[in-house]
N, C-alpha and C positions, 0 to 999 in steps of 0.2 A: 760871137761869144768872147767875151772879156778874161782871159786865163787867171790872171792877178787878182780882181774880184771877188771872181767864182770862187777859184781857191778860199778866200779867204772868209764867206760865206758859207762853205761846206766844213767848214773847218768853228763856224759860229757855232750851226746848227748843230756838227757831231759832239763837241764838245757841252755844249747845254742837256744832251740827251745823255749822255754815259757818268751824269752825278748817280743814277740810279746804280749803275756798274760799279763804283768805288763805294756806295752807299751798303751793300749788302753784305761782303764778307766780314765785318765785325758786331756784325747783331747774330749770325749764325749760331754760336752760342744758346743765347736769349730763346733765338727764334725755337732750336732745339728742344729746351726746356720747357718754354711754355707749349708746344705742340706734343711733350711726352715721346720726342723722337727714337728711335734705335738708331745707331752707328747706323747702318745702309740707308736706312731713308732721310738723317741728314744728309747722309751724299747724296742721295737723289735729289733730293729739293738742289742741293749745288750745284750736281751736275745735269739739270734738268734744262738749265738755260743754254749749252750745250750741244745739248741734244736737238733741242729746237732746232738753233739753231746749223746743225748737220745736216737736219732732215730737209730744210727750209733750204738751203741752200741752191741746187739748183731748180727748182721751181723757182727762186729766184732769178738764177741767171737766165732763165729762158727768159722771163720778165723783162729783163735788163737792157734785151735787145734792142727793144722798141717803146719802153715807156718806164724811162729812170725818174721822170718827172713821177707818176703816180704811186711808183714805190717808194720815194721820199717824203709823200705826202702820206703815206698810209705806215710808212714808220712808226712814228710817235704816237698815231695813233692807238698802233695795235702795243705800244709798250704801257700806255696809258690803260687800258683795260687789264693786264697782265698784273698793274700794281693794284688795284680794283681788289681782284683776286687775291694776293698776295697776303692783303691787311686786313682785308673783311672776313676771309675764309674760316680761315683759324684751323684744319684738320689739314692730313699730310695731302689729300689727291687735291683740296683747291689749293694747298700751297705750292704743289707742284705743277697746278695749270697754270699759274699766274708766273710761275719761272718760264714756264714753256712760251707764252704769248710774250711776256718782254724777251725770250728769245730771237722769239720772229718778225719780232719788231725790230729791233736794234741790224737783224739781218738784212731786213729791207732798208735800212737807213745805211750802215756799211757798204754794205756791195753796193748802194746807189752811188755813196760820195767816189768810192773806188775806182767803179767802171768809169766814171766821168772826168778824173783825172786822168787815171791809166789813159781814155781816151785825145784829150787833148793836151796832157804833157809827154807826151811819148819822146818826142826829141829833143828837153828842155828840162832842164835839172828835176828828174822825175823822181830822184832820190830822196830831193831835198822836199819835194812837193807831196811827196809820200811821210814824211818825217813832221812835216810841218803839221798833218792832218793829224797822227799819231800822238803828236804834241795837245795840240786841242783838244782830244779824245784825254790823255792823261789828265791834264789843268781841271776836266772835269769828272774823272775818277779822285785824284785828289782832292777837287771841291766835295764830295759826295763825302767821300772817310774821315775830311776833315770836320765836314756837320756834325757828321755822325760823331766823332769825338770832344767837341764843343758841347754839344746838348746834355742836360741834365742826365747821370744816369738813373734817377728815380722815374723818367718818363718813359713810357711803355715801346718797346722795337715799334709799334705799327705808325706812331707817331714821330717818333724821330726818324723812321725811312721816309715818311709822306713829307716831311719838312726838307728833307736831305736829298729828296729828290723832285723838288720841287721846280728848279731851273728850266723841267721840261716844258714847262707853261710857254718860259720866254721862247724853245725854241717853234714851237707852233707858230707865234705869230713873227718869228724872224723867216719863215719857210717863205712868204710869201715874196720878200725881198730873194731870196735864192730860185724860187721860180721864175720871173722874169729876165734871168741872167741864161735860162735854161729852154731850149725850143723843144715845141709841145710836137715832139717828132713821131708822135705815135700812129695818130688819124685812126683808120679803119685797118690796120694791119693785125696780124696776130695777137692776140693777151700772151703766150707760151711759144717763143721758137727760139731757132738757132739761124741766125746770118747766111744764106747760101754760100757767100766764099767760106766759112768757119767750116762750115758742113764738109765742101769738098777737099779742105786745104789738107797737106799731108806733112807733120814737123819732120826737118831734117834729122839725121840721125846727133849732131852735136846739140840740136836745140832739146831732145829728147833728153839729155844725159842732165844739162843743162834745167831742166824742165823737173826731172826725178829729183834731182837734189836739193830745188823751191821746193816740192811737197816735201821730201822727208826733212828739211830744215823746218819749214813752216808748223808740221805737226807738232812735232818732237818740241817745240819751243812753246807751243800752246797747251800742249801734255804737260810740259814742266811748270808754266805759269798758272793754268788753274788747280794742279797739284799743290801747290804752293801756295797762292794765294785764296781761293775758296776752301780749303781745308787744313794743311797742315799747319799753317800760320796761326789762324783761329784757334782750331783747336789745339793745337800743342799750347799755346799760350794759354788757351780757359784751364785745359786740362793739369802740364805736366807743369805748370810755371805761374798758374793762380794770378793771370792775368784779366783787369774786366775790361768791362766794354772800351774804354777809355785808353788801355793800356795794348790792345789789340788795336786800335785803332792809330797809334801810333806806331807800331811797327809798320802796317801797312803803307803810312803816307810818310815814313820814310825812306823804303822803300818808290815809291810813287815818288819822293820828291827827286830822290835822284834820277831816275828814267824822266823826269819831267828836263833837268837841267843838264843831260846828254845827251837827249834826242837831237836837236838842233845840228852840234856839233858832229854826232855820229853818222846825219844824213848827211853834210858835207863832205866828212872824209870819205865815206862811198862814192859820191861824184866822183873826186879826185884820186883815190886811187883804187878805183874798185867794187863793186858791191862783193863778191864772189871773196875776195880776200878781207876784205871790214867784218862780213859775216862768220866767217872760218874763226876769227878772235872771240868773236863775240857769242860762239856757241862752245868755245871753252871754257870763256870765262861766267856762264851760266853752267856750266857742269860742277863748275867749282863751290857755285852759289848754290844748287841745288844741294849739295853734299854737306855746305854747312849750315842749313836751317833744317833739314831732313832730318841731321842725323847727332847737330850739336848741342851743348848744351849751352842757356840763356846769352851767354856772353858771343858766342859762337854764330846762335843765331842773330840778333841784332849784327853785327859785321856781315855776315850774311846776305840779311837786308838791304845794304850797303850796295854790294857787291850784285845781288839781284836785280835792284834798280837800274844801277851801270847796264848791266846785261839786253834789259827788259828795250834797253835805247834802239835795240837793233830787230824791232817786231817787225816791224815793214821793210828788212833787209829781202827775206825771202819772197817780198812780193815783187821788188825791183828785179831780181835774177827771172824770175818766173816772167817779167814782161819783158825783157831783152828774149826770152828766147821766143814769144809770142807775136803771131801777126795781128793788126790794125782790128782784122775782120774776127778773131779769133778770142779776144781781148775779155768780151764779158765772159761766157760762155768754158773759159778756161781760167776766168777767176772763181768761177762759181764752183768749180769742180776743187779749185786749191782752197777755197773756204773751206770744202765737206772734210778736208782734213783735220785744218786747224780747229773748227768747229768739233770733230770727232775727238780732238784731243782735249776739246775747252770740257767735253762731258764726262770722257774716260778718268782723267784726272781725278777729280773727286767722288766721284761714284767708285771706281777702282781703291780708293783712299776708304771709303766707307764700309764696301765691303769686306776688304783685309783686316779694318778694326786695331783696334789699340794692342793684340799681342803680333799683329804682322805692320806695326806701322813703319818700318824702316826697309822695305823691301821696296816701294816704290819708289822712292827718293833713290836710293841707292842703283837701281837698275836705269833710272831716267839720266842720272848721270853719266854713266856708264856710256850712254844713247847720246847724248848731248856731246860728249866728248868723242866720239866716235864719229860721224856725220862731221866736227867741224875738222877733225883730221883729214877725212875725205876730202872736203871743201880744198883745204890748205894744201894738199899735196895734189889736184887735181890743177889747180891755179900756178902752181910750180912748173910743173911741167910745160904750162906753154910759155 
């Protein structure tokens, strides 16, 4: 297996697949109105891709044991029908099943590029090789919001998403190039298990401390990012700031554009001086981001933005901490379980945002900050100490 390569073909593919990802939060609006939504069931449809992917999560990783190749291959598959749904449905349960299936799609494409690096960068700038994928993953969230802000707004949300998410064509037929780089290791072993060493292995009690503080980093930062980006972004802006589609769209790939042009640099400085201490900054300095698009006014939020993106650079910090404290054999199986976090946060976010509704809107921002800032003090004085 070619590392440089692979890399950078996992990184083709994820990135061609997740225009659909930066494609959806600023038609949510649109999408709301023409469906006759209430506040909670635009969250649900938001946070329905979320939840998916929670649920999806280890039945994934059991998957991931023995055949990364067939869950790469049925990725985009199952996001491709999910959009099917999404645009033909038109009532709130198909719009919600069509968030659900590009949930479980995107999770079998994720946790596949994942486990695959986790597995063969383990002792090789795994920071940078985690950042790099995150990288290609944003360029095509970006691409996607950026469509969507280019296109007519007189053209109907179901047409500018299907246009805006269209790249996923190309990564279909680039898959076949990233299967060849990839050994059909499956054979006649299980569809569902766990590695015997994973099964009996027992984490030391530092890898454990070590291990709690990737989940509640991980969550906590995926709570605040789809809090923020599937709901209060959009909607503050439709609502309290008479923003359209155009104008939402542009906060977001401002956002995105910065997270695009500090990722790079922010996987390096974790090589070099840390992941454990890079992340400790980097979940302050999103408490800070949370607090002022939650909670400010227009001017307030756009810097915000700013400041969010910077933040956003450090999503694959908690996955690098979570594989230093993990063994070899342990690798899928304990990513799959750090997903159901972050995946539990990508759905609580805006479903919890929808719920609360427009006279409790500042209690989640406000609280999440709180969280964010809490957890990276932990980090930073945990790191001190030794």
């Amino acid at each position: 297996m070619r590392p440089d390569r692979l890399l950078a073909m996992l990184c083709l593919t994820t990135g061609l697949q997740t225009f659909s990802i930066g494609a959806f939060p600023a038609l949510l609006p649109e999408l709301g109105r023409g469906a006759a939504l209430a506040d909670w069931q635009l969250g649900a449809v938001a946070g329905a891709f979320g939840l998916a992917r929670m649920l999806a999560d280890l039945p994934a990783g059991l998957l991931m044991t023995h055949h990364v190749r067939r869950a790469l291959i049925a990725g985009p598959a199952v996001v491709l029908a999910g959009m099917a749904c999404l645009v033909l449905g038109g009532s709130f349960g198909w719009l919600v099943l069509g968030r659900v299936l590009m949930g479980a799609g995107h999770t079998l494409g994720t946790l596949g590029a994942l486990t695959t690096i986790l597995r063969v960068r383990a002792e090789r700038r795994l920071a940078s090789a985690l950042s790099a994928l995150e990288f290609s993953a944003m360029l095509g969230i970006l691409g996607g919001v950026t469509l969507v802000g280019a296109l007519p707004g007189a053209l109907a949300w179901q047409t500018a998403f299907l246009v805006a998410c269209s790249p996923i064509l190309v990564a279909l037929v680039a898959l076949k190039a990233l299967l060849v780089l990839l050994p059909d290791d499956g054979g006649d072993r299980p569809w569902f298990a766990r590695s015997a060493a994973a099964a009996e292995a027992s984490p030391r009690a530092a890898d454990r401390g070590a291990s709690a503080l990737a989940f509640a980093a991980g969550g906590a930062v995926a709570l605040a990012y789809a809090t923020l980006e599937q709901f209060v972004i959009p909607v503050r802006g439709s609502r309290e700031f008479g923003l359209e589609r155009s104008g939402i769209a542009h906060l977001l790939m401002l956002a995105q554009l910065c997270d695009t042009v500090a990722l790079l640099p922010v996987g390096a400085l974790a090589d070099r001086l840390g992941t454990a201490r890079v992340l400790g900054v980097v979940l302050l300095t999103f408490a800070a981001a949370m607090a002022m698009i939650g909670l400010g006014p227009l001017p307030l939020v756009v810097a915000g933005c700013v400041v969010f993106g910077l933040s956003m650079a450090g999503w694959m910090l908690p996955v690098g901490l979570l594989r230093a404290a993990t063994p070899a054999s342990q690798v899928a199986w304990r990513t799959a379980r750090f997903r159901v976090f972050v995946d539990g946060g990508m759905f609580l976010g805006p479903f919890a945002s929808g719920l609360l509704g427009a006279a409790h809107a500042r209690v989640l921002p406000a609280t999440l900050s709180a969280v964010l800032l809490t957890v990276g003090v932990v980090l930073l004085a945990r790191r001190a100490r030794r």
